[in-house]
C-alpha positions in Angstrom: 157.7 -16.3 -88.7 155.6 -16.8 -92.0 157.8 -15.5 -95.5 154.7 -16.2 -97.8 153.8 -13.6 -100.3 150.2 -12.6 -100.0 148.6 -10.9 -103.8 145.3 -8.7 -102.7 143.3 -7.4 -105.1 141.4 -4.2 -104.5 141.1 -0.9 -105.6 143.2 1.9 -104.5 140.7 2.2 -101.7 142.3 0.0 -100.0 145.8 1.7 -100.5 145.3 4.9 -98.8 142.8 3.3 -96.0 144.3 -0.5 -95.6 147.7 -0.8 -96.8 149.4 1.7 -94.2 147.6 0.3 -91.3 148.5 -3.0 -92.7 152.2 -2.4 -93.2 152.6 -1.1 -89.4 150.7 -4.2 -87.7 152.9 -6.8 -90.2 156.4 -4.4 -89.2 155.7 -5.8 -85.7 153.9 -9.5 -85.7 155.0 -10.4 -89.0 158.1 -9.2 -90.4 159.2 -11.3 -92.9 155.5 -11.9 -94.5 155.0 -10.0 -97.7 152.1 -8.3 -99.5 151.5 -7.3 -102.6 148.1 -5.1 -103.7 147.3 -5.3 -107.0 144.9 -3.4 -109.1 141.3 -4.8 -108.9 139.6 -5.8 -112.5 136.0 -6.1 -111.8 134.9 -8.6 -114.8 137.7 -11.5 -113.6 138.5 -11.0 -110.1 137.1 -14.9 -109.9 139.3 -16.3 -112.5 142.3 -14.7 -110.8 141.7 -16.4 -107.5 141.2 -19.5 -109.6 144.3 -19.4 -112.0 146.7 -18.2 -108.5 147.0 -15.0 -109.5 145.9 -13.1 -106.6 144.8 -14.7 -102.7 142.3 -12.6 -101.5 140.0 -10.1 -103.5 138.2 -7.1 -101.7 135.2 -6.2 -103.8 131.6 -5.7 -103.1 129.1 -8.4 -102.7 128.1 -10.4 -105.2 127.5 -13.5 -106.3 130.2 -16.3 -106.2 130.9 -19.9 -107.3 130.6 -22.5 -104.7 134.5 -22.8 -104.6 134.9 -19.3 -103.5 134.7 -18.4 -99.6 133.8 -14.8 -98.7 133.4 -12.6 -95.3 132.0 -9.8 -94.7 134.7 -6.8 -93.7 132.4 -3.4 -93.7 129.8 -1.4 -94.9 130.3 1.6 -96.9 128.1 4.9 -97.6 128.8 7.3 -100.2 129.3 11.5 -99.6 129.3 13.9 -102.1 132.8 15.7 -102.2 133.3 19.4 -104.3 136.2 21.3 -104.1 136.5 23.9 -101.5 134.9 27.6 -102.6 133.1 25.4 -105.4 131.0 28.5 -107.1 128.0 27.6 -107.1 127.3 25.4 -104.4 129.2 28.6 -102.1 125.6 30.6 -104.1 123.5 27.9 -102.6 124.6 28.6 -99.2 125.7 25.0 -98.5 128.0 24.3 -95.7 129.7 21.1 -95.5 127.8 18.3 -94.4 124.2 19.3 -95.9 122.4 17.8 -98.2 123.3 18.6 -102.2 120.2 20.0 -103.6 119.0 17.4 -106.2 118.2 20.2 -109.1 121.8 21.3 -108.3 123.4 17.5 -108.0 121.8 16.8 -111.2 123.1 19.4 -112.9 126.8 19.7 -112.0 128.9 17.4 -114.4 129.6 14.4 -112.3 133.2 12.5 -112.2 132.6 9.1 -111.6 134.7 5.4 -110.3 134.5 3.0 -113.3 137.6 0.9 -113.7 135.8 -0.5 -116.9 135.0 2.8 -118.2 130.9 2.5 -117.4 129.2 5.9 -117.5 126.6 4.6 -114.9 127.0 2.9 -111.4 124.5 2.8 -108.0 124.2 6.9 -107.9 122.4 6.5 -110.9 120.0 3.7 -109.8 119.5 5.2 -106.8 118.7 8.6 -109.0 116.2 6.8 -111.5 114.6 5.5 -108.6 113.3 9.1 -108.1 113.0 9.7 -111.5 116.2 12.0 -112.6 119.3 11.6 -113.7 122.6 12.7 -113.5 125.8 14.2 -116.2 129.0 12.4 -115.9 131.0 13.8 -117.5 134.3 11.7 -117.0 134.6 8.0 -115.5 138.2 6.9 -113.8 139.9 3.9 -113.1 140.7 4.7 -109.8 139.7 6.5 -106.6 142.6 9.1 -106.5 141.4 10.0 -110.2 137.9 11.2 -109.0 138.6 12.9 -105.8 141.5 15.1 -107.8 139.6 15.6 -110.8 137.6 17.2 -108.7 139.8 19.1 -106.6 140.5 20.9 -109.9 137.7 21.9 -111.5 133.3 22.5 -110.6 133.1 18.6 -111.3 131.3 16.7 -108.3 131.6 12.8 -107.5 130.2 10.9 -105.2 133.2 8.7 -103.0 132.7 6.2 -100.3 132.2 8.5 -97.1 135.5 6.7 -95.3 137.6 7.8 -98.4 136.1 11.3 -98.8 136.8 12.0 -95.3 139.9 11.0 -95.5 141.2 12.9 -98.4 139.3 15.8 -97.7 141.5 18.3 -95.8 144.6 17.2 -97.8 142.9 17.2 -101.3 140.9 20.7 -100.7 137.8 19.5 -100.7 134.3 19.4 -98.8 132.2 16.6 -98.0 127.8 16.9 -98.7 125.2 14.5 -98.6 123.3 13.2 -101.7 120.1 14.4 -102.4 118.7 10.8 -103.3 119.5 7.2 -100.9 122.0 5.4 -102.3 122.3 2.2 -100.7 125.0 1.2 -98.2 127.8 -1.0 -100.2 128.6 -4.3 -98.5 132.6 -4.6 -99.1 133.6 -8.6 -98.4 137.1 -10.4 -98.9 136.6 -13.5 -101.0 139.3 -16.3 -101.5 139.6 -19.3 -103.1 138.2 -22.5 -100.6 141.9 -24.3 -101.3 143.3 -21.5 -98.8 140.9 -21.8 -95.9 142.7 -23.8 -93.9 146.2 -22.3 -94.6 147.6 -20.8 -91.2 149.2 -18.1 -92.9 146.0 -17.1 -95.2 143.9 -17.7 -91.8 145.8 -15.0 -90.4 146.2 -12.5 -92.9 142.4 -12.4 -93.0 142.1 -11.8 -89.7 144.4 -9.2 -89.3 142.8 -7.2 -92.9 139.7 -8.1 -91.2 140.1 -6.4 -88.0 141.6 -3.6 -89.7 138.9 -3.1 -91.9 136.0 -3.0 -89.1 136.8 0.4 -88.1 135.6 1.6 -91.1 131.7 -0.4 -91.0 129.0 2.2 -91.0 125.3 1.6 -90.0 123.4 1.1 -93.6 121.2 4.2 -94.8 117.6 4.5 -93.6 115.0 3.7 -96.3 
């Protein structure tokens, strides 16, 4: 019977692979119950649980101020995604699902998530770590950005496995393995402590939290 409005920020992640699954369960157990998903800004998503802005965040693990709760939701792995016919990796051989050679990974212009515009992220640790690097050649704000950048043109990008999956067939694209680990993303839902003990908060977690758990993947293997 709750009518709250409930402000989740997240990136558009969480649109195509949460908010449809979320609208169903609240059509049935929660109808009057709103929700509202705004866009996720990395440098303050702290300061807008603390200035009542937004009531949950989804982000990846980090580290939080004592008045911030968090739970873990899933894990996440990352898949290289190419259009379908991509030249060159078609010359290669490669059939969906191998592995990328890393000559050939490091050499393709890369397209890659940065909603502050960053030109490097955990592909490129993960890269350094073995002692190359890669070209990006173009950063975007959000998810949909990279995986249709890259539906038009020889660009690559590596995209959380979930989302590459699920785009895949509609976006006319095919889905590789890195050549390098790149370590498996922890993905938590963090909230300000004043809303712990608020039924309707309580629940909502629960339910995004359930939700979520189908997409956990076992962490990479050193």
């Amino acid at each position: 019977t709750s009518n709250v409005s409930i402000r989740i920020s997240g990136s558009d992640f969480f649109a195509e692979l949460l908010m449809p699954k979320l609208a169903e369960r609240l059509q049935f157990l929660a109808p009057k119950m709103r929700v509202h998903l705004v866009d996720l800004v990395p440098d303050s998503y702290v300061e807008t649980l603390d200035r009542y802005e937004v009531d949950l965040a989804l982000i990846p693990e980090a580290s939080l101020p004592d008045w911030v709760e968090s739970r873990p939701v899933f894990r996440s792995n990352f898949s290289v995604i190419a259009r379908e016919d991509h030249p060159r990796l078609q010359r290669e051989g490669l059939l969906e699902g191998d592995v990328v050679p890393i000559d050939l990974f490091c050499d393709l212009g890369h397209v890659l998530f940065s909603p502050e515009g960053n030109s490097k992220a955990m592909g490129d640790a993960a890269l350094a770590k073995v002692g190359r690097e890669r070209r990006v050649v173009m950063t975007m704000p959000v998810f949909s950005g990279v995986y249709r950048a890259v539906a038009g043109s020889d660009l690559i990008a590596l995209l959380p496995t979930a989302l590459a999956q699920h785009v895949a067939n509609a976006a006319g694209l095919c889905v590789y393995r890195a050549p390098m680990l790149v370590p498996t993303a922890q993905l938590c839902m963090i909230w300000h402590r004043r809303h712990s003990g608020n039924a309707s908060h309580f629940w909502i977690r629960d339910q995004i939290a359930d939700l979520l758990s189908s997409l956990d993947e076992k962490p990479n293997a050193p």
